[in-house]
N, CA and C of each residue as an Amber inpcrd file, in Angstrom:
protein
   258
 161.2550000 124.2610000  63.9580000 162.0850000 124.3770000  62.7660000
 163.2520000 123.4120000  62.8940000 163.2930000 122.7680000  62.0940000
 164.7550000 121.8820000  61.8630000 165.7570000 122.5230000  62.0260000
 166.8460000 121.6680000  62.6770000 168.2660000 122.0210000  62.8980000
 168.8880000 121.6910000  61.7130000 170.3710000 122.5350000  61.5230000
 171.3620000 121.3590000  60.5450000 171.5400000 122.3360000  59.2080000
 172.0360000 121.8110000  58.2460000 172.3230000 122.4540000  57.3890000
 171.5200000 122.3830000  56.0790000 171.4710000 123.2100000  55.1560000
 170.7300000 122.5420000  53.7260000 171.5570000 123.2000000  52.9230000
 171.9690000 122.1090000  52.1050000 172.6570000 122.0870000  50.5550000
 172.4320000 122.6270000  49.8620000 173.2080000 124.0400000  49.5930000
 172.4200000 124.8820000  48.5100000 173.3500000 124.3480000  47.0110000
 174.2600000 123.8710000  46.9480000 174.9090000 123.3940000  46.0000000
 176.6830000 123.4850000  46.0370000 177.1980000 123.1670000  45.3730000
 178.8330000 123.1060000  45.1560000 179.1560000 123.2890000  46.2430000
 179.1640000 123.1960000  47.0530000 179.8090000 122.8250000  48.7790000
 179.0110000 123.5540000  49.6290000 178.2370000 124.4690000  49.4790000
 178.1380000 125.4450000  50.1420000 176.5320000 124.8700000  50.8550000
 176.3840000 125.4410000  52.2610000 175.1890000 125.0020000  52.9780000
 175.1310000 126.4390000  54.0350000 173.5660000 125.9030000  54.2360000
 172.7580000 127.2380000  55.0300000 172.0940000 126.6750000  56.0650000
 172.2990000 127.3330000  57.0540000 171.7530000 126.7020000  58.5750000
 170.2230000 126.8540000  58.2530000 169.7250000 125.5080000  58.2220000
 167.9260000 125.2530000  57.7200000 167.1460000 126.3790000  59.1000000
 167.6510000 126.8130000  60.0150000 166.7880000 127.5250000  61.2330000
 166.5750000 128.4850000  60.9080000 167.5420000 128.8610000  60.0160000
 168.0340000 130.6770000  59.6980000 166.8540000 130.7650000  58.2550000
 166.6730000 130.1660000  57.5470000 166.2270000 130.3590000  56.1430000
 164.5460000 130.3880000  56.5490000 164.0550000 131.8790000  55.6150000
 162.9030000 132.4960000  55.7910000 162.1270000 131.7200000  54.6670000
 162.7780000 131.6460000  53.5970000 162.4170000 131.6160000  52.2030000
 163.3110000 131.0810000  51.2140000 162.2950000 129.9500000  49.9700000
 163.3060000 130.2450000  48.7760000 162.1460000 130.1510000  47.6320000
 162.8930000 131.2720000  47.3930000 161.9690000 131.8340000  46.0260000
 162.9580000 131.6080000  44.5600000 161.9920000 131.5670000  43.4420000
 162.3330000 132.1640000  42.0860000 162.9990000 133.3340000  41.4130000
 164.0710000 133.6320000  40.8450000 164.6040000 135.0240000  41.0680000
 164.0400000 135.4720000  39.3960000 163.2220000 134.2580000  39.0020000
 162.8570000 135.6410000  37.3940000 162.2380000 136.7490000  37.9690000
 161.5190000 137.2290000  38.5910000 160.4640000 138.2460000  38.6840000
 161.0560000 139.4920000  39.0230000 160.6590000 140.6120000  38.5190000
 160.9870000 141.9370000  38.6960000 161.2660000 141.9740000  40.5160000
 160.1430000 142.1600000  41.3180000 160.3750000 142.2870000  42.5840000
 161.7790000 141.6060000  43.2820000 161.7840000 140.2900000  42.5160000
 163.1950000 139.4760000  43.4020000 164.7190000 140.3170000  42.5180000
 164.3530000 140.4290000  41.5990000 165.7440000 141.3600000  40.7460000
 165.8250000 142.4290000  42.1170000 164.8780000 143.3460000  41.9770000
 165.2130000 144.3370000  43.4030000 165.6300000 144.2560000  44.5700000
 164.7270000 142.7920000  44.7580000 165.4140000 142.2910000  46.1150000
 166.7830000 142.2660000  46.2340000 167.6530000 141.5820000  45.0250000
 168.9050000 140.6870000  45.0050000 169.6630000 142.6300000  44.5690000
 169.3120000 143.5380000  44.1750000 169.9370000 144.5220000  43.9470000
 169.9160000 145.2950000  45.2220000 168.8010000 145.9850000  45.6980000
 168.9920000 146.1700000  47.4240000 169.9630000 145.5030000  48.1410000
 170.3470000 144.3740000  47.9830000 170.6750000 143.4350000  49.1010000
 172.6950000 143.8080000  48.8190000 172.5980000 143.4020000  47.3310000
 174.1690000 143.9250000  47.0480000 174.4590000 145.0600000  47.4200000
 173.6380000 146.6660000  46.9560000 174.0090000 147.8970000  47.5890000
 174.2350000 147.8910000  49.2670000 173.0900000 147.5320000  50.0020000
 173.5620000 147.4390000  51.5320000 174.3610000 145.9120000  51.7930000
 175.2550000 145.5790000  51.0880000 176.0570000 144.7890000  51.3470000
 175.4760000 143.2700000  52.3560000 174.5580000 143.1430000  51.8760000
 173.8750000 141.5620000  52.5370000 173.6600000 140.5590000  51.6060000
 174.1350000 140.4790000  50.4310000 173.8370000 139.8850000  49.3670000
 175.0120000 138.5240000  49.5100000 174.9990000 137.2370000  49.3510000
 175.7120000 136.2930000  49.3700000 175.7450000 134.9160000  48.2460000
 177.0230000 135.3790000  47.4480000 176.6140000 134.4240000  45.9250000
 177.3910000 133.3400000  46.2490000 176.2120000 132.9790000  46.3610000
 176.9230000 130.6030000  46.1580000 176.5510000 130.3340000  44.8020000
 176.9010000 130.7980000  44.0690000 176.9360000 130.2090000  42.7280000
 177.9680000 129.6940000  42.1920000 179.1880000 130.1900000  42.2750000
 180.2270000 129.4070000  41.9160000 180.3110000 130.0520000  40.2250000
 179.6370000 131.5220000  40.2830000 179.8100000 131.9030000  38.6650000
 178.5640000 131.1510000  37.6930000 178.0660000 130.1900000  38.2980000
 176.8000000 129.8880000  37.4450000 175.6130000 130.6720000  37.4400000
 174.4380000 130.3920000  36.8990000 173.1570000 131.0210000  36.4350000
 172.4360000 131.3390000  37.8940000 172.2120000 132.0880000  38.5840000
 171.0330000 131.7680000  39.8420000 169.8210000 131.1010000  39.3650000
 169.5560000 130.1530000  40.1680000 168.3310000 129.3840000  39.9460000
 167.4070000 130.1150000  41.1240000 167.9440000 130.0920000  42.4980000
 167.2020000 129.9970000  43.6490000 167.4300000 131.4320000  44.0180000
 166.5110000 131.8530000  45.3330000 167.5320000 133.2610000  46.0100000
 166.4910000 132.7470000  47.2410000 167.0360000 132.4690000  48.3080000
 166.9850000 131.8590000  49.6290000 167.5130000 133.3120000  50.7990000
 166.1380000 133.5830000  51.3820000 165.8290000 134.6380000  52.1190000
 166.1710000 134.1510000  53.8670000 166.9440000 134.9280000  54.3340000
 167.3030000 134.1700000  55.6570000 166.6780000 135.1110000  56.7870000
 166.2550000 134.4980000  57.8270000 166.1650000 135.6430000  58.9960000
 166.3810000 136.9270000  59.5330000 167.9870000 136.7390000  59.3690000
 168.7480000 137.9430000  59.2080000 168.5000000 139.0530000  57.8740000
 167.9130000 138.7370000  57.3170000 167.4100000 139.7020000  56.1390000
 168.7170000 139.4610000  55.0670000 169.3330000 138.4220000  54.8450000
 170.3470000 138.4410000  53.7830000 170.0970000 137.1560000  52.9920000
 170.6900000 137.9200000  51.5700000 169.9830000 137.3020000  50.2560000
 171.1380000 136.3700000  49.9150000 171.1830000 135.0700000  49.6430000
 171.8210000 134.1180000  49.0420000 171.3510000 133.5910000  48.0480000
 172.2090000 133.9370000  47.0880000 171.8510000 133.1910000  45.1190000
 172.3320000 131.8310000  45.3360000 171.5000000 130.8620000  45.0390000
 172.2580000 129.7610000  44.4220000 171.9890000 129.0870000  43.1390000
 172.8400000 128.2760000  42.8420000 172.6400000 127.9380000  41.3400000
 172.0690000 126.3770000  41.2180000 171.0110000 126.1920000  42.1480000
 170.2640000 125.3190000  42.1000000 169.1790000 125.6770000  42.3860000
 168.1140000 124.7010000  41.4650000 166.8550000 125.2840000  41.3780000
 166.0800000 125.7520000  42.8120000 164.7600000 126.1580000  42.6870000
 164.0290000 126.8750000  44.3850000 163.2020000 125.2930000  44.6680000
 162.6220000 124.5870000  43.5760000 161.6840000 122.9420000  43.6380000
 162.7210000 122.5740000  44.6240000 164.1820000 122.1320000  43.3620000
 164.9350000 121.6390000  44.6920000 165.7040000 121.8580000  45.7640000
 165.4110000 122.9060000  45.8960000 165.9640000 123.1530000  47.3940000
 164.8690000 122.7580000  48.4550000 163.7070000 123.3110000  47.5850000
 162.4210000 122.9020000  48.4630000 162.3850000 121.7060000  49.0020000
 162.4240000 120.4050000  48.2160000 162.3780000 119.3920000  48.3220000
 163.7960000 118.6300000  49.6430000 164.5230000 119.3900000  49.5020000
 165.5100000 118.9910000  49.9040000 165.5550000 119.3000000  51.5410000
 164.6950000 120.7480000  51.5200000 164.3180000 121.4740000  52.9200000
 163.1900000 120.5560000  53.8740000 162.3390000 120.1300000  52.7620000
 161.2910000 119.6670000  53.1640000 162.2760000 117.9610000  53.4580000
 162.4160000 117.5210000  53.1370000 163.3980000 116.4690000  53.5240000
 164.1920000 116.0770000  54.6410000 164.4610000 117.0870000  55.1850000
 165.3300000 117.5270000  55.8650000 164.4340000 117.7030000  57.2460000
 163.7920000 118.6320000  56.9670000 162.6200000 118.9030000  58.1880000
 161.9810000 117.3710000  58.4800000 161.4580000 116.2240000  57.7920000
 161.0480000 115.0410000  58.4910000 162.0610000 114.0160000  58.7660000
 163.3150000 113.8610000  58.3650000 164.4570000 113.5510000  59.2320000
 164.7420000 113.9130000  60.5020000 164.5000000 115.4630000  60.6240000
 164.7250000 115.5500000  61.8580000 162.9450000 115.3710000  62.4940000
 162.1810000 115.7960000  62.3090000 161.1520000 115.0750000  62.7300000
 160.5200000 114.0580000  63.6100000 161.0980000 112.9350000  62.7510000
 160.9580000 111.9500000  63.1250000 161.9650000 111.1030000  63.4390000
């Protein structure tokens, strides 16, 4: 797994080792997810007050919204991983 950080948007970054997942938050199941996660207090909004695009699942079992899309974070993860790579 890549070291380092990934850009989830407006300043804010997530240690790429730690991140399980980034998913789509339309779907019923991820609404629950992101509501579980606020009640037991693991829930973490990098949005900056904007729309959630993404919700990026970490190791530690805690949920981070961001307000950039899940493609590009993907892209950006995946990016990231053959930098350090290679």
């Amino acid at each position: 797994m890549a070291s380092g950080l990934l850009n989830i948007g407006f300043g804010n970054f997530v240690a790429t080792a730690r991140v399980t997942a980034i998913v789509n938050p339309a779907s019923s199941p991820m609404r629950r997810l992101r509501e579980e996660a606020r009640t037991d207090k693991r829930l973490i909004d990098a949005t900056q007050g904007r729309k959630t695009r993404a919700i990026i699942i970490t190791d530690s079992n805690h949920i981070i919204l961001s307000g950039i899309q899940a493609e590009t974070l993907g892209a950006r993860f995946e990016a990231q991983e053959e930098d350090h790579a290679g």
